[in-house]
DRENDO-1510 file (C-alpha; in Angstrom, 1 decimal, always signed):
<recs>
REC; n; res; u; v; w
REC; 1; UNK; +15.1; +41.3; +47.4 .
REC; 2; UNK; +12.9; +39.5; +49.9 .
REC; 3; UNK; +14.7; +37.0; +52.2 .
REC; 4; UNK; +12.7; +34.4; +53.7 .
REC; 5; UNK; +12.6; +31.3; +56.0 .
REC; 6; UNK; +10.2; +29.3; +57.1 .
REC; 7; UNK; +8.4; +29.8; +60.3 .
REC; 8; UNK; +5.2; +28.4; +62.1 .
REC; 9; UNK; +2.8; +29.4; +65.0 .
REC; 10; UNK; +5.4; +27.6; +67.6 .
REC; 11; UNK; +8.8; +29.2; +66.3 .
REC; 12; UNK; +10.8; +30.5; +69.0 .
REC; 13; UNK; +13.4; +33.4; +69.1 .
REC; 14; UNK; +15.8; +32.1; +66.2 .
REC; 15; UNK; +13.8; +34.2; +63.9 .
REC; 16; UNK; +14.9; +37.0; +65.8 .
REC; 17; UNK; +18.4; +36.3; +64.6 .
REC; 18; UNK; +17.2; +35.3; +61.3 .
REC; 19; UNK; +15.7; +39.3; +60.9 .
REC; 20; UNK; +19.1; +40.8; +62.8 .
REC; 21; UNK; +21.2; +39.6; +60.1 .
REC; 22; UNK; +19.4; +40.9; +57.4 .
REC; 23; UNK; +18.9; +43.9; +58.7 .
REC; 24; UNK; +22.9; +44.2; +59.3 .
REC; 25; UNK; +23.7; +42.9; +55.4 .
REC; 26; UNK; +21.2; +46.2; +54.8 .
REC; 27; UNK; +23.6; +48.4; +56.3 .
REC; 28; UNK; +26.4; +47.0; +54.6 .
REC; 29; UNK; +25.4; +47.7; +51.0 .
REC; 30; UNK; +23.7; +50.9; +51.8 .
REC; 31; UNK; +21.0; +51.8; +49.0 .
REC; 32; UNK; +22.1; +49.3; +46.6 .
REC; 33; UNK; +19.3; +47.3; +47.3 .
REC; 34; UNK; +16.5; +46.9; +49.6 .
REC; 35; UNK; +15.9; +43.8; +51.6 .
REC; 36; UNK; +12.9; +42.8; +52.4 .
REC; 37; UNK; +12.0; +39.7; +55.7 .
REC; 38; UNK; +9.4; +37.4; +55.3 .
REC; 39; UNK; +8.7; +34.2; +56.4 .
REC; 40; UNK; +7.0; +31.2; +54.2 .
REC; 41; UNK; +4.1; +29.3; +56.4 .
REC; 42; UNK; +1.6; +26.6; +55.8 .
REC; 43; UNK; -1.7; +27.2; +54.6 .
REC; 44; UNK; -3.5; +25.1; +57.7 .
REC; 45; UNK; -7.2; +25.0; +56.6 .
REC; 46; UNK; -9.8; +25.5; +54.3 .
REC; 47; UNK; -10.7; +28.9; +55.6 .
REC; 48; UNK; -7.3; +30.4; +54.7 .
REC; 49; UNK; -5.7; +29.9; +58.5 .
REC; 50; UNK; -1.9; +30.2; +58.4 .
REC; 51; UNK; +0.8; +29.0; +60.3 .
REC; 52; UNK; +2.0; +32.3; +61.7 .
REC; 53; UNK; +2.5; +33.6; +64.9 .
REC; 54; UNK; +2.0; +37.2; +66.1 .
REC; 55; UNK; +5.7; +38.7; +67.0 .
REC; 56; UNK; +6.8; +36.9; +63.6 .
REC; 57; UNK; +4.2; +38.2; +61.4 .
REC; 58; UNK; +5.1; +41.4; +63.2 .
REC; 59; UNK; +9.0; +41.8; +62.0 .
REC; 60; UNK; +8.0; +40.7; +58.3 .
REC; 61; UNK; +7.7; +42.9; +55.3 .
REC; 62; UNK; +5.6; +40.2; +53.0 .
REC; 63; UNK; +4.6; +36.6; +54.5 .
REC; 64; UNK; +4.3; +33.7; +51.9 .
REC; 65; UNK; +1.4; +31.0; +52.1 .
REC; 66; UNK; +1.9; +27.6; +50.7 .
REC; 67; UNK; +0.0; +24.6; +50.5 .
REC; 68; UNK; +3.0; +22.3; +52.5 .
REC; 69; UNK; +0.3; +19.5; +53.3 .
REC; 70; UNK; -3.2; +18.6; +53.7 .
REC; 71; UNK; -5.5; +19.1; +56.4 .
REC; 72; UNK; -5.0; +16.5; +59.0 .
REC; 73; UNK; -1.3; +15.2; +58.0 .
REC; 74; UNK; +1.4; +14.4; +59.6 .
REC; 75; UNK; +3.8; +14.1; +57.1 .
REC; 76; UNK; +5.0; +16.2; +53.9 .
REC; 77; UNK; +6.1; +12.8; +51.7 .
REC; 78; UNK; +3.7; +10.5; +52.0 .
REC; 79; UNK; -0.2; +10.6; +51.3 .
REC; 80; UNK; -0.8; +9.4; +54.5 .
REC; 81; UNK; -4.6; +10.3; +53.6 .
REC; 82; UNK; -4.6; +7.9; +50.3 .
REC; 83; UNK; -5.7; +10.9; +48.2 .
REC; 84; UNK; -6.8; +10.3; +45.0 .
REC; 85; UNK; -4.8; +12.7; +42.4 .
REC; 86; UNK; -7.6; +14.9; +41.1 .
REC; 87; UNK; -8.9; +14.9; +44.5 .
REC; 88; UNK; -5.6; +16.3; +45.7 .
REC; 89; UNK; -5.5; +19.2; +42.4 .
REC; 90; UNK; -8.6; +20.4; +43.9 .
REC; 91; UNK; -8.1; +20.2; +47.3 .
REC; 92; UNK; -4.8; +22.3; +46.8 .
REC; 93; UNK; -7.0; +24.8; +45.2 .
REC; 94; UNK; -9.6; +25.3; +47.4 .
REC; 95; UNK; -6.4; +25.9; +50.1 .
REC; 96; UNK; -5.0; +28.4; +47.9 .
REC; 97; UNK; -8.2; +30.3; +47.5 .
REC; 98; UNK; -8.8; +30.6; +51.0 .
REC; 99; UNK; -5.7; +31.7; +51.9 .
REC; 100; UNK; -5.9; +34.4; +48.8 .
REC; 101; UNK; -8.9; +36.1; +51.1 .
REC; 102; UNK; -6.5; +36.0; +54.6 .
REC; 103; UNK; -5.1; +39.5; +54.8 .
REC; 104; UNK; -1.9; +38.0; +56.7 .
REC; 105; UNK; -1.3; +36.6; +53.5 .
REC; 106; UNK; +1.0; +38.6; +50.7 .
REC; 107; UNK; +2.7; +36.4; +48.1 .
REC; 108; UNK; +0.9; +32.6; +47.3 .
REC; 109; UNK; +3.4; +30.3; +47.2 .
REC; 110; UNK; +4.7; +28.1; +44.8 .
REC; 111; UNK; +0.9; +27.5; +44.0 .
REC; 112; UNK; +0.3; +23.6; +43.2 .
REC; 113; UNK; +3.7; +22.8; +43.7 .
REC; 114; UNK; +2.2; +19.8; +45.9 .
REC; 115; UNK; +0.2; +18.6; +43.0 .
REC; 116; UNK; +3.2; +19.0; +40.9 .
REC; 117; UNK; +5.8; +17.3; +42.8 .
REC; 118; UNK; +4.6; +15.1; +45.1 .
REC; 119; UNK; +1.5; +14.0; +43.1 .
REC; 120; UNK; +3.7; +14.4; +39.9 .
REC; 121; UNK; +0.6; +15.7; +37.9 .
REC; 122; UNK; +0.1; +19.3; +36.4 .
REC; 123; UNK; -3.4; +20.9; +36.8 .
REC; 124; UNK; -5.3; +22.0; +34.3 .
REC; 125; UNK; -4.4; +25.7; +33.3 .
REC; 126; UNK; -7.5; +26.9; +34.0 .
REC; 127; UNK; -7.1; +26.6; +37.7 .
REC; 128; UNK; -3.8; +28.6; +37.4 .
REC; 129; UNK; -5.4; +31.2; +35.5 .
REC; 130; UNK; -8.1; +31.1; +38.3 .
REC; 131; UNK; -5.7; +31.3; +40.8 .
REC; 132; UNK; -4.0; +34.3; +39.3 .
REC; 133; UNK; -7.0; +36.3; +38.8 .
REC; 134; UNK; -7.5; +35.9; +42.3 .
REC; 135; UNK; -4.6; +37.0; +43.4 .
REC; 136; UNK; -4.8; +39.9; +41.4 .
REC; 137; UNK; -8.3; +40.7; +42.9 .
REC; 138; UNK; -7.5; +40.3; +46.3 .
REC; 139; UNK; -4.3; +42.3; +45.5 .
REC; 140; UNK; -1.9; +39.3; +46.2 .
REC; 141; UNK; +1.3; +38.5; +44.6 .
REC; 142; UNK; +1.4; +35.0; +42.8 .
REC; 143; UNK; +4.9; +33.5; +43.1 .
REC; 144; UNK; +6.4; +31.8; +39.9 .
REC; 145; UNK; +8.7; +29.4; +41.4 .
REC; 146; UNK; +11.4; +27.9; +39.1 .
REC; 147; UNK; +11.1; +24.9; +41.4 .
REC; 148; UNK; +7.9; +23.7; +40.6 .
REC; 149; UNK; +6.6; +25.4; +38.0 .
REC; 150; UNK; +8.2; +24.3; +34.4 .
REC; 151; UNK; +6.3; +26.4; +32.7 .
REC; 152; UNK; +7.6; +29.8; +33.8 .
REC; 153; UNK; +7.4; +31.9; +30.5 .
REC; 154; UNK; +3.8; +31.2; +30.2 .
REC; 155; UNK; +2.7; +32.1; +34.4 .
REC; 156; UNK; +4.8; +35.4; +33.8 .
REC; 157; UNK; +2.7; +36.3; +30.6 .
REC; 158; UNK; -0.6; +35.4; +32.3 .
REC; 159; UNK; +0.2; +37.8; +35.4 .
REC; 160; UNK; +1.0; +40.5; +32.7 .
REC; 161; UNK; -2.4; +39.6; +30.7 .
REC; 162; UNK; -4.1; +39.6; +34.3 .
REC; 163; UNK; -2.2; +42.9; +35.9 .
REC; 164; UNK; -1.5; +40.2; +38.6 .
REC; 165; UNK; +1.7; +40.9; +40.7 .
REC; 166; UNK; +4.0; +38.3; +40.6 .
REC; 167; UNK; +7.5; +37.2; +42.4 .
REC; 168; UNK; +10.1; +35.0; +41.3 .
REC; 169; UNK; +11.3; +32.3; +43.3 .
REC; 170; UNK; +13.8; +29.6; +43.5 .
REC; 171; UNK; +12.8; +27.4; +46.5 .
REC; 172; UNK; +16.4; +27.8; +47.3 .
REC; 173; UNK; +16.8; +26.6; +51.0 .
REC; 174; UNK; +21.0; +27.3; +51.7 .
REC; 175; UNK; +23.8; +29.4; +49.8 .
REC; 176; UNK; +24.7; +26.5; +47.6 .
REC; 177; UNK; +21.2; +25.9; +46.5 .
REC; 178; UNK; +21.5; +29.2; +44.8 .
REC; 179; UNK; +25.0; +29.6; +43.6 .
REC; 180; UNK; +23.8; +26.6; +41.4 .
</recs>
């Protein structure tokens, strides 16, 4: 089970605490199950930068990339860019495939869940089937998040057509969040 939070390049030693604690809940149920640390960080750039810093990237087992925002915003709400929605589809895309080809990069994150929810349009299915068979190339693991993605049933059967590792996650982000 892969505990995460979110981190970026300017995160300070609270992440240190973040790891101690899971690390401690290992102890306490012995071999019952492993638990894995990662963090989740933005993918910056069109070349597949991420928002990661060393000593973080360090202490993780897997590190998610997500498309949080655009190039150049400020803020995660608003389309402070006045992108047009196809424009944004494809510009989430082109994010996701660059960071597919970072090697810091292990599990793509809720891929398109910008276009999804803050655009409130679904891409066309080809681009997830593209997306997947990228990941599978570049030996990534796509995450199927129950979040954004209402169409779980058919991502998980086009990982298993594609032999493309995939996670499952909830975009949970405190306890209650996933005793729901």
């Amino acid at each position: 089970m892969l505990f995460c939070e979110h981190s970026r390049r300017n995160s300070k030693n609270w992440f240190n605490s973040f790891v101690n604690e899971i690390k401690y809940c290992q102890l306490t149920i012995k071999k019952k199950c492993q638990l894995l640390i990662g963090t989740e960080v933005k993918i910056l750039d069109l070349n597949g930068n991420l928002d990661i810093n060393e000593e973080i990237k360090k202490r993780c087992d897997l590190v998610i990339a997500s498309v949080h925002r655009f190039p150049g915003e400020k803020n995660i709400t608003e389309n402070t860019l006045k992108i047009k929605k196809q424009k944004a589809i494809q510009i989430e895309k082109d994010l996701l495939t660059a960071a597919i080809r970072n090697s810091d990069a292990d599990i793509i994150g809720h891929p398109f869940g910008m276009s999804i929810k803050r655009f409130k349009i679904d891409p066309p299915w080809n681009f997830f089937v593209d997306i997947i068979k990228d990941c599978r190339k570049n030996n990534k693991i796509f995450e199927i998040n129950y979040y954004y993605h209402k169409n779980t049933k058919k991502l998980v059967n086009e990982c298993i057509k594609n032999k493309t590792l995939f996670s499952i996650g909830s975009n949970a982000h405190n306890k209650d969040e996933i005793l729901k």
